[in-house]
C-alpha positions as CSV (number, residue, x, y, z in Angstrom):
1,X,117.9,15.6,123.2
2,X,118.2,16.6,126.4
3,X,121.1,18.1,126.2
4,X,121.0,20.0,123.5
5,X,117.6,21.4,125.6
6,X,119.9,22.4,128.8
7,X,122.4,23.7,126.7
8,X,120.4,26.4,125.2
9,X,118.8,26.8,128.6
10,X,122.6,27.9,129.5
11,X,123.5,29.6,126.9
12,X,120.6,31.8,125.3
13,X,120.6,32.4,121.5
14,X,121.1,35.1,119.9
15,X,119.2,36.0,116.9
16,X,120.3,37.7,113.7
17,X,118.0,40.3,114.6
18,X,119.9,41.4,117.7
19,X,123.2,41.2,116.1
20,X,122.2,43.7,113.4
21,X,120.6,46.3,115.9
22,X,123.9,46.3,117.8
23,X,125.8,46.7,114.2
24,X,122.9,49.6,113.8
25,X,123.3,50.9,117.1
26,X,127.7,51.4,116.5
27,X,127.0,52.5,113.1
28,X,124.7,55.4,114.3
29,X,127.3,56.1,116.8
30,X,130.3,56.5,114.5
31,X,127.9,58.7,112.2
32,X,126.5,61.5,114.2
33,X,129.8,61.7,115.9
34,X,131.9,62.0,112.3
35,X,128.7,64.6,111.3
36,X,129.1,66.4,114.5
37,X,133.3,66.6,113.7
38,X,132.6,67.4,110.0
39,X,130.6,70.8,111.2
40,X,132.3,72.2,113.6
41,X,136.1,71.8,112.1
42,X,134.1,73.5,108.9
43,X,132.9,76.4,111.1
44,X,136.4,76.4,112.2
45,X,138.3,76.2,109.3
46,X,135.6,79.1,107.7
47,X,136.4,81.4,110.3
48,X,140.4,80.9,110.3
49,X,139.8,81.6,106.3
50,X,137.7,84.5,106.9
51,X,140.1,86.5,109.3
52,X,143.3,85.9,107.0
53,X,141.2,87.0,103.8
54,X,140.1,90.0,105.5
55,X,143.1,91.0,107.1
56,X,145.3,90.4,103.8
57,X,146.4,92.3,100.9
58,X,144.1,91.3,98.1
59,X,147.0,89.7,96.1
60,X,148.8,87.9,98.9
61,X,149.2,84.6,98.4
62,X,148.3,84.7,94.6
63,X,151.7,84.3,92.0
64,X,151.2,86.9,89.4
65,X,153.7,85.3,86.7
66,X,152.2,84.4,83.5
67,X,153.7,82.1,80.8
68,X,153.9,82.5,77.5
69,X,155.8,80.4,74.7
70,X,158.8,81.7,73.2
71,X,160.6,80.3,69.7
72,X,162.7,77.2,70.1
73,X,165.9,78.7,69.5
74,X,165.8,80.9,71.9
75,X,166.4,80.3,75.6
76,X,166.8,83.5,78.4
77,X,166.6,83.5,82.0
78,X,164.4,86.6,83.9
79,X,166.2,87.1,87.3
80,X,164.5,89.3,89.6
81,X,166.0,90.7,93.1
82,X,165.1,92.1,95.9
83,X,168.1,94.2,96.3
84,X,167.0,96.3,93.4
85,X,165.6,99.8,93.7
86,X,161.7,99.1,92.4
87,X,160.5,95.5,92.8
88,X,159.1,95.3,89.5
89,X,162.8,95.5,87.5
90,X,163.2,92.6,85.6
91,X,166.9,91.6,84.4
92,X,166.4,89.2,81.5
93,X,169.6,87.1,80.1
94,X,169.9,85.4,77.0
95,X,171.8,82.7,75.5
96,X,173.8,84.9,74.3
97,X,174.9,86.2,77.1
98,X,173.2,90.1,76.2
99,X,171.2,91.6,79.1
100,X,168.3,93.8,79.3
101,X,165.7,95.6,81.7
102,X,166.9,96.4,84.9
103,X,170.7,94.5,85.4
């Protein structure tokens, strides 16, 4: 018995209660510093946002196309080019091979 008594003199124990302030303790440091990260990269990320927003046309970014559905049997291709005199022609080809709008 006397043994085990200079044992522990030796070597002090640690209670559960000291094991789960330092588990606490990491815990709170890992937080704050992820709440601290979270704010100011979304402070940063706001203002890059902000400043290409402002300084952009109002449809930049934004793909205007729309689809539609079309009959089963029929199949076409819309080619668009940026050699072409407005931007907005539109040459559409069918299955047929027929063209129209702006070829």
């Amino acid at each position: 018995m006397s043994i085990d008594r200079d044992w522990a003199d030796i070597r002090p124990q640690r209670s559960l209660g000291m094991i789960g302030m330092g588990v606490l303790r990491v815990t709170l440091l890992f937080g704050s510093a992820a709440v601290a990260l979270s704010v100011l990269g979304a402070s940063y990320l706001d203002s890059q946002l902000g400043q290409r927003i402002a300084g952009a046309d109002p449809q930049a970014g934004l793909d205007m196309m729309s689809t539609g559905s079309i009959g089963r049997m029929s199949t076409y291709t819309v080619r668009r080019s940026v050699l072409q005199a407005s931007p907005d022609a539109v040459c559409i080809i069918r299955d047929n091979g027929t063209r129209s709008g702006a070829c």
